[in-house]
N, C-alpha and C positions, 0 to 999 in steps of 0.2 A: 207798531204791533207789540214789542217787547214791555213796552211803558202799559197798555192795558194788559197786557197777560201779568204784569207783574203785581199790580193792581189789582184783581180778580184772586191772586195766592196771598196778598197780604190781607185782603178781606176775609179768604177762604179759614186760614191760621189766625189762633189768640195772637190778640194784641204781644201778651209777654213772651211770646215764643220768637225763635230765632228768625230774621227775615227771611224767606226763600230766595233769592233773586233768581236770574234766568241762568247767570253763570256759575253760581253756585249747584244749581239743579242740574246741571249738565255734569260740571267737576266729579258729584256725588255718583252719576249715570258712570261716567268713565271711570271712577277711583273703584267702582263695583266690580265693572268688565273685568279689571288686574286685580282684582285680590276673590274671583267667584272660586277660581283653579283648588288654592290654601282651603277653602271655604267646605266645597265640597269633599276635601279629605277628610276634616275634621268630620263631616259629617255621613263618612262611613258606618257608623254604627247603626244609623238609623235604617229604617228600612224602607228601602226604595220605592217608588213611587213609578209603578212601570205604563208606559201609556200603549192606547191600544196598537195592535200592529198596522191597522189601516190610518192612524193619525197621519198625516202628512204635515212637517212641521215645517215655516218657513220663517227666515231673516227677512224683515223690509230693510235693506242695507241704505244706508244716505247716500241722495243723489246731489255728485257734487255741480255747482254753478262752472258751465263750461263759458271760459270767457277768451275768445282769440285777442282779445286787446289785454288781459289781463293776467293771464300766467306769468308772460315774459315781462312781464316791468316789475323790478328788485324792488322790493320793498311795499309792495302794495297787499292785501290783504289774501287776495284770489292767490297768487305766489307762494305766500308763508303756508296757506292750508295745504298745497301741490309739493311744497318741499317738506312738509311736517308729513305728509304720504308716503313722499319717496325715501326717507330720512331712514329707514330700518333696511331699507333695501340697499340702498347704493351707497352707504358710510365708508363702506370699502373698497369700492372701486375707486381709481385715479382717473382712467380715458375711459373715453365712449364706451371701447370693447369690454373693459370691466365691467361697467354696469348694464349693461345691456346680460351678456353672459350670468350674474347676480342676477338681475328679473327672470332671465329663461328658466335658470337653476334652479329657483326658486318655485315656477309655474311648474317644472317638469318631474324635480324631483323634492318639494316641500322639507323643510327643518324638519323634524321634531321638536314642536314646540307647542305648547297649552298657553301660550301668551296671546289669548282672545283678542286684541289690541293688532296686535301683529299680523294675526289671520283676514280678520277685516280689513284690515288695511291692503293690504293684498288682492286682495278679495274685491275690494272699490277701485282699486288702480287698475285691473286689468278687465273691469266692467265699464270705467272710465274712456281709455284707448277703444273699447268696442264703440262707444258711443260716441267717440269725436270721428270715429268714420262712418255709422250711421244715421245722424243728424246730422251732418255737414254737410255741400256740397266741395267740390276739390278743392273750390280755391279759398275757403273757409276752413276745410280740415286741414290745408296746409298751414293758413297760420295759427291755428290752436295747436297743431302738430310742434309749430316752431317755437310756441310757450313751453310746452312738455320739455322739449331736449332741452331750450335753456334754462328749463330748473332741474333738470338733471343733471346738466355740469354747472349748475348755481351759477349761472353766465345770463343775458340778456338778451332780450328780443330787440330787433333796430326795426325801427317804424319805419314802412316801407315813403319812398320818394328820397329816402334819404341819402347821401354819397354812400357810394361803395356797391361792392356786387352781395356782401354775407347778409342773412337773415338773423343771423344773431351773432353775440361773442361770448366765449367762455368765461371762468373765471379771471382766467388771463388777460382778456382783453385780446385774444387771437378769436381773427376772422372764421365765420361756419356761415358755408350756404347748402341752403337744405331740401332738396325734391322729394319729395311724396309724389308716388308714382304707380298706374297699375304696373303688372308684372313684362306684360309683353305689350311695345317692345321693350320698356324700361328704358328708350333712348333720352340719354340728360340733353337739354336746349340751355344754351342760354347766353347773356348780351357779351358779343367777343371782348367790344369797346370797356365796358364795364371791366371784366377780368381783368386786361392788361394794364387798364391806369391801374389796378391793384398793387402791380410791379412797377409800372412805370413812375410812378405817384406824382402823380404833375400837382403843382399848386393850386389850394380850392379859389375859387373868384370872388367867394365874398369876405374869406380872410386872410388868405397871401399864402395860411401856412398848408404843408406839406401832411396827409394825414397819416405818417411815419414819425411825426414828433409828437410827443408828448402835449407841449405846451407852444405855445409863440410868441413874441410879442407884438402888442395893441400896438400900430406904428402912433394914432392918434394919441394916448397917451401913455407910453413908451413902458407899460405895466407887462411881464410875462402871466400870460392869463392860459388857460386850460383848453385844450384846440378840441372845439365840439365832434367834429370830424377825424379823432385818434383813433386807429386800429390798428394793432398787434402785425406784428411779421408784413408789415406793407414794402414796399419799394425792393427794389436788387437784392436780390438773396433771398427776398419772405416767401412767404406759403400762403393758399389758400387751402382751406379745409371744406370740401363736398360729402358731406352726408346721404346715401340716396336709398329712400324706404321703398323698397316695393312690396305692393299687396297683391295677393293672389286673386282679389275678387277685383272687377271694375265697379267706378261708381256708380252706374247704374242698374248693378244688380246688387248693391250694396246691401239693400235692407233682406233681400231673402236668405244671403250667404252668409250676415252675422246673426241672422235669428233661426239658422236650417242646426242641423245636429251633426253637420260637419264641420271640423276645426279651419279655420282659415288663418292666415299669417301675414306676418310682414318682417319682409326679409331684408336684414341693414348692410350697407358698404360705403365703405370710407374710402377716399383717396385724395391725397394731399398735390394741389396744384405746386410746383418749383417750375424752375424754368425747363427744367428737362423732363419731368411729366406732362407738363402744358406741349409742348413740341411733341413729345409721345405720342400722345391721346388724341392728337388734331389731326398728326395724319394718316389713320388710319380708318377716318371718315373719308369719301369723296368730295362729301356738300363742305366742306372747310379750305377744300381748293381755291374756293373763291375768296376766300379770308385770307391766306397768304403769302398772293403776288408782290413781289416789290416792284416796284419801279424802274424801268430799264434805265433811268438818270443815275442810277447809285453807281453802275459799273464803268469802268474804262473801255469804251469801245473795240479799240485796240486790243485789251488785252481779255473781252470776254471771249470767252473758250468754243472752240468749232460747233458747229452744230453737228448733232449725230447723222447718219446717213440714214437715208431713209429703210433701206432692205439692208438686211445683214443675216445673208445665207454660206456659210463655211460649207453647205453640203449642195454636193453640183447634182442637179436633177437627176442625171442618170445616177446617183448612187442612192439617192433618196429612195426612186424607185425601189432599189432591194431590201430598204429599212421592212425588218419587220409589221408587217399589218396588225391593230387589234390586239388585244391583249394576251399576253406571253404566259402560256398555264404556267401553273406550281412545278418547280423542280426542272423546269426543261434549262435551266441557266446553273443552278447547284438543287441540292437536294433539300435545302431551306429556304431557298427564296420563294416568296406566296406569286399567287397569280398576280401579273401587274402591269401596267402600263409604258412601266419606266423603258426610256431608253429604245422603244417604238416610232414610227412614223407621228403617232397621233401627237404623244407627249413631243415632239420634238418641231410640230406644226404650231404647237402651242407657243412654246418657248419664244419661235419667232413671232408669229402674229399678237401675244399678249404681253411679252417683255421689251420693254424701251431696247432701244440697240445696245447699249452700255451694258446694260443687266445680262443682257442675253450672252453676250461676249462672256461675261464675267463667270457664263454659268456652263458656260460650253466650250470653255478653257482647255485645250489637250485634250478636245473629245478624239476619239477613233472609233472606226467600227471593227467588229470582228463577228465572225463568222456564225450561225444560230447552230449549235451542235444537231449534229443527222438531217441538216437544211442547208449546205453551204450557200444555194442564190440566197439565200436572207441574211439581211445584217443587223445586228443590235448596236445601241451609239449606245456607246460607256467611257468615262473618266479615266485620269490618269489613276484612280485605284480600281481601273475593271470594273466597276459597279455600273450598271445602266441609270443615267441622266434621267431623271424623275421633273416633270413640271410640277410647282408647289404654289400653290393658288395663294395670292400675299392680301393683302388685308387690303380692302375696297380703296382708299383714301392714300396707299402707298406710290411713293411718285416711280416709281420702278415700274408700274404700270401704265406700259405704251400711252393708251387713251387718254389716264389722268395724267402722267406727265409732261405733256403738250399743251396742255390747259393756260390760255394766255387771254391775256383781256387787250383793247382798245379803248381807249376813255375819249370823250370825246365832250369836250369843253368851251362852253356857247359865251361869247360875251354878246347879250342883247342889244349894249348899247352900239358897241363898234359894227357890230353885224356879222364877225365873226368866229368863226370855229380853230379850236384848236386839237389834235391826234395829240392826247397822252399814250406809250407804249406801256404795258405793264411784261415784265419776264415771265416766261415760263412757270408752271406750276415746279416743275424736275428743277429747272435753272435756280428758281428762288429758295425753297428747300435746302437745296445744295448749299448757298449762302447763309442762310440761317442753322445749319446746322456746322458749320464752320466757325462761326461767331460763338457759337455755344461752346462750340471745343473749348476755343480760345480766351473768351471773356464773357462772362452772364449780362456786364450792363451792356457789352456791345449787341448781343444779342436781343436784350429789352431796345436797346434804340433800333436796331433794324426793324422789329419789331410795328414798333409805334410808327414808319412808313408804312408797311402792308396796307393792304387794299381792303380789308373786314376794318381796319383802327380809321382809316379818314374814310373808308367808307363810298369810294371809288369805284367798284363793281359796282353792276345794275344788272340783275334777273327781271322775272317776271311777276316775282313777287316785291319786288321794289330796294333799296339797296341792302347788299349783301353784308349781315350783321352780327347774324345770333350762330355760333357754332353749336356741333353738334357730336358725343360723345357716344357712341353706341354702348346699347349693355353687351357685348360680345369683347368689348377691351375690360370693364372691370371685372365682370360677373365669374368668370374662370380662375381669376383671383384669388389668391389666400393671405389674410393679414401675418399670419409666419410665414413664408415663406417670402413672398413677395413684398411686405410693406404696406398692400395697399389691397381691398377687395371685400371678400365679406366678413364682417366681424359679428353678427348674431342674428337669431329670430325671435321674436317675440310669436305667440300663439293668440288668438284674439277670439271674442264672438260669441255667441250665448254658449254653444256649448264649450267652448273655452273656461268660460266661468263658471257654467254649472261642473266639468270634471274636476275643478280646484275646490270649489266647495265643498264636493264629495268627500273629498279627501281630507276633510277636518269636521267631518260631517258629526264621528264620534266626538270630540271637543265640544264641540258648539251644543251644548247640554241643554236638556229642559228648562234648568234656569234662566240662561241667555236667551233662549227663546224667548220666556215670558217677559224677561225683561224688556227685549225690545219687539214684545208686541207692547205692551203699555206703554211705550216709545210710541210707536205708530199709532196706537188708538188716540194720545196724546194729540198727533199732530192734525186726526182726522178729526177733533170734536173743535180742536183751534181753529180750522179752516171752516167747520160747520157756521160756527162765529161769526168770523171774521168777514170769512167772503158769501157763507149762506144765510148769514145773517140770524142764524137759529140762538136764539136768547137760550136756549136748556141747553145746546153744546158748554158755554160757559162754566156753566154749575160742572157740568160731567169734567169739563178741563178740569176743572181745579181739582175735584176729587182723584182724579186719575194722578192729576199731579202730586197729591197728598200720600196717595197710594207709592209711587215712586220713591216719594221722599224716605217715606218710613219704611220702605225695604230696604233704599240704601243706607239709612242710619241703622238700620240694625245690623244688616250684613258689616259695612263698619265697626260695630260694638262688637259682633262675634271676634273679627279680626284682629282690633285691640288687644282684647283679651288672652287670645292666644298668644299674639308677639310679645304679652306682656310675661306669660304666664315662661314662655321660652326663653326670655329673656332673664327669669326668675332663676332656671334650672343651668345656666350657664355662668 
């Protein structure tokens, strides 16, 4: 197309005049946009040109080619245009939080700035992010989602089937795996096995080496070559880095919620996998119970630890009886305490029926009762600092909890040929925990090799969904989160969606002057007598291109000449 359009302008123009070509025509378009601003001062004197009040003036803004195979790969063309976008916006940020925070700042509260170039720009990148979540379905917006971030940290997208659990890596060559997600519940999924050779970093099978080294060598001919499978902070001590974008609209009401005249968004959080957020995060799920279990082979029979008793009541029934009933109003205990539960029959039913024995012990330490003032038959159960004993509801997936820490598996292991069966025992959910979170104290690789036993890594448990594999991270552990305080949680929002974009335009609505208009409406009419052409085949669009084009040209060589002139004439007086 370019070779006939070019074709058609040097027909159009004398022989002896300057060629036009396609990138020159364009050069000339943008060299316009950046110097109209100068332009227009100079051309104060003259008298304005006011259009009617009903004119409704519009930008056809370029719509850029959304490509999920093509943002994220370095060097390809899709890439250079995506980071030449983001390039004014994010020069100054170092992490995620930076540039994310620079885009919001940006959207929320705009420069002051008459650099037309800049506004557009702007202007396309967050009509862009609208459009990768309304033409896309999920798993299409996710990975054009996962081109976007890696050219915002000028990092790369990894082609999916490939080793490893991250969707892309920074500039660093550190691991990022990335959820796009609606907002509720926001729970992150994903393969346990994968994550943990992250740490573990076993050797790949088709070339020996480790993807924690750099390099390896070919053993065939004994050359150190570039290990295809390298990525940043792998093995004992590294990090994985989880991205997870949630949108306030689901995808399938995607299209009414980014073209309604409500703003919608998408909310970012970061949190860095180690060995001790990995162990964090896992159990505070239930469903990761089953991921886990060690193996009751790791322990010394001998020397594993009593089982707990099954009842563990410190309070003899007839005294429970006096325990106050029901909830204890405001002030009947001091003049500050609010109405409450604590330290009741009810909270103290709990304790036992919902806290493993050990916990409960631990939490009912030097209880006593004493007396409910103006009610001496009633008794309140309070601590060695008098406070009444409160039940504190712990996080679904914590092994302190009776139910879940009971949790034990039976494997049971068929040899077809022999004809028989073998009972593998697997430990306690509480039991194995306890192991691994001792290993952690002590040593991080002990910890990764415990680890690579559990029953989620070889994959041992069997549900009913088939073996037990993919953990599961609720939004309720990161979402509460703050990146200052905590390290890990939300780090920014972007705003999204027609009316997103139409209140940022607004806002530079005076800038974007009648000239810019016209300019790129002869942009657009440009495009529409090309395709008249091209794809309608209409022989008189041709002729109209090229005049149109002709038109173009000689406003921007004068606007040009005016410019000159000026810089010249300033450069005179200096």
């Amino acid at each position: 197309m370019d070779n006939e359009l070019q074709h058609l302008l040097n027909e159009y123009f004398e022989p002896t005049a300057k060629k036009l070509d396609i990138n020159e025509m364009f050069r000339l378009v943008e060299q316009v946009l950046e110097e109209l601003p100068a332009l227009a001062e100079a051309d104060k004197s003259q008298a304005p040109v006011e259009a009617a009040e009903e004119e409704a003036l519009e930008i056809t803004l370029p719509i850029m080619r959304i490509s999920e195979k093509m943002w994220g790969k370095e060097g390809s063309e899709d890439r250079e245009i995506l980071q030449n976008l983001l390039s004014r916006i994010v020069e100054h940020g170092t992490t995620l939080k930076d540039k994310i925070e620079r885009i919001d700042q940006f959207l929320k509260s705009p420069p002051h700035t008459e650099d037309i170039s800049e506004i557009l720009t702007n202007i396309v990148l967050l009509d862009t992010l609208t459009n990768i979540m309304l033409h896309f379905n999920a798993s299409a917006a996710g990975l054009t989602f996962e081109g976007f971030l890696s050219a915002l940290l000028s990092g790369q997208q990894i082609k999916a089937g490939t080793a490893g659990i991250q969707d892309l890596i920074d500039n660093d060559k550190n691991p990022i795996s990335l959820k796009l997600l609606t907002e509720k519940p926001g729970d992150v999924h994903g393969s346990y096995r994968d994550l943990v050779d992250h740490f573990v970093d076993p050797a790949s099978a088709e070339t020996g080496a480790q993807r924690s080294k750099p390099t390896y060598v070919d053993p065939e001919t004994g050359e150190t070559v570039e290990n295809p499978y390298y990525v940043g902070k792998a093995g004992t001590g590294g990090q994985m880095t989880y991205v997870v974008c949630l949108k306030s609209f689901r995808e399938k009401e995607a299209e009414k919620a980014l073209t309604d005249e409500k703003e919608e968004h998408i909310w970012f959080f970061q949190f860095d996998f180690t060995a001790k957020t990995f162990f964090d995060s896992l159990v505070t799920n239930a469903h990761n119970a089953n991921l886990l279990l060690l193996p009751e082979s790791i322990i010394d029979p001998e020397a594993a630890a009593p089982a707990e008793q099954e009842a563990f009541d410190p309070i003899s029934p007839e005294q429970l009886k006096t325990l106050y009933s029901g909830a204890i109003p405001a002030g009947l205990l001091s003049d500050e305490a609010p109405k409450t539960t604590a330290g009741t029959r009810a909270a103290y039913t709990k304790i036992i029926n919902v806290y493993g024995a050990d916990y409960a012990r631990e939490v009912l330490d030097g209880a006593k009762l004493i007396p409910v003032p103006g009610n001496p038959k009633k008794n309140v159960l309070v601590g060695p600092d008098d406070q009444p004993i409160a039940f504190k509801t712990l996080p679904p997936g914590d092994p302190r909890i009776k139910k879940v820490g009971a949790r034990a598996y039976t494997q049971t292991i068929k040899d077809k040929k022999a004809g028989t069966e073998t009972q593998v025992q697997w430990l306690d959910y509480k039991t194995s925990t306890k192991l691994l979170q001792d290993a952690l104290a002590e040593d991080e690789g002990k910890f990764w090799a415990l680890i690579a036993q559990t029953s989620g890594y070889t994959g041992a448990v069997r549900t009913k969904e088939g073996s037990a594999t993919q953990f599961v991270i609720s939004s309720k552990y990161y979402r509460p989160k703050k990146w200052e305080e905590d390290g890990f949680g939300f780090i920014g929002v972007l705003d999204v969606g027609k009316a997103a974009v139409t209140n940022l335009a607004q806002k530079y609505a005076n800038i974007l002057n009648q000239q810019i208009f016209d300019m790129f409406k002869k942009v657009q009419i440009l495009s529409q007598q090309i395709n008249g052409y091209f794809i309608g085949g209409d022989k008189g669009k041709a002729l109209e291109a090229a005049t149109t084009a002709g038109e173009l040209k000689s406003g921007a060589e004068e606007y040009h000449k005016q410019d000159t002139e000026q810089q010249q004439a300033m450069a005179a007086k200096e």
